[in-house]
N, C-alpha and C positions, 0 to 999 in steps of 0.2 A: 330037505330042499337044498338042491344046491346052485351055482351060477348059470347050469342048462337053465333049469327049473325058471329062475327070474328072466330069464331073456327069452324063455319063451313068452310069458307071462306080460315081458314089456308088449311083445310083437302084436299082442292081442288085444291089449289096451290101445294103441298106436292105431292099430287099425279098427276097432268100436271107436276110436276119439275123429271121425269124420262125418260133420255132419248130411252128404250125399250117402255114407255108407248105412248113418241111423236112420236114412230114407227109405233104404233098400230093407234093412231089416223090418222097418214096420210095417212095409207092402208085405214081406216075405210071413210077416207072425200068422199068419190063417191058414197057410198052407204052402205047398210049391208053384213058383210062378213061369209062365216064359218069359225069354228076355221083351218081346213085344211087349208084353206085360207088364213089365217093369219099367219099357219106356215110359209107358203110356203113367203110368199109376205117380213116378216121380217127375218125369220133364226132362228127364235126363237124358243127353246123346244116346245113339245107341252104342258108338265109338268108346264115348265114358263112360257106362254104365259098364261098358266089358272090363275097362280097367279097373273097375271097382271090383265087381265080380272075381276077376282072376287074383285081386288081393284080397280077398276073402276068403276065396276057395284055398289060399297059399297059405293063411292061417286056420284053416280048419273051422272056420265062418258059417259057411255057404259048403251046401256040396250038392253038385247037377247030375241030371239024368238025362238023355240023350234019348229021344223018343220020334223017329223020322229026321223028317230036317229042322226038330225043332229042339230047344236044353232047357230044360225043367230043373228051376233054382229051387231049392228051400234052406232053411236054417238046418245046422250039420247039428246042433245039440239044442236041445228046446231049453233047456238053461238056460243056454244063450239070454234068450227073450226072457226072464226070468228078472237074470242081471239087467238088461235093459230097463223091465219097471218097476225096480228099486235105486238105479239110479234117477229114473225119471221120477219118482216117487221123493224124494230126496233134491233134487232140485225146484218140484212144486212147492215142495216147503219151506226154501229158502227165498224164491221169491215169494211167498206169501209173506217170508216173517221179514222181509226187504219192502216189502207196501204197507205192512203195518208199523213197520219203526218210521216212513215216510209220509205216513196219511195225520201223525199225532204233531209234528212237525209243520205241518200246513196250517192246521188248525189254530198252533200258538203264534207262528208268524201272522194268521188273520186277527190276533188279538190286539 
């Protein structure tokens, strides 16, 4: 591995580390969406959702298919979603184990 190697690697992380973006992947995890679609399903502009999309697609994210006048989003590597829930996996249990070192705490201050 060399300095390409990590900097691509940051660019990927940088772009997974938004939460609008982890929107868009988990409308995207079942399949490919349109952008209509992706309005609707996150809330998001359709203006922002495109900047999200073209920084996804710019990392190798997202990659569209062009079907009429409509772009058909899905996840470019299903890894992708993979890594997503074992990070989310991974923070379930740190807040878990953040409510149980704070639930024993309550209890002694009630004493």
């Amino acid at each position: 591995m060399n300095d390409e190697f990590f900097c691509m690697h940051s660019e990927l992380c940088k772009t997974l580390a938004n939460d609008k973006r982890q929107m868009i992947m988990s409308a995207l995890r079942e399949g490919e969406r349109t952008v209509s679609d992706l309005v609707e399903m996150t809330g998001l502009t359709q203006s922002n959702l495109s900047q999200h999309l073209a920084r996804m697609r710019a990392n190798h994210v997202v990659c569209a298919r062009r079907s009429g006048v409509n772009i058909h989003y899905s996840i470019a590597n299903p890894k992708l979603i993979q890594a997503f829930d074992l990070i989310t996996e991974v923070m379930q249990e740190a807040m878990d184990e953040r409510a149980n070192a704070v639930e024993p705490r309550k209890e002694e201050d009630a004493s």
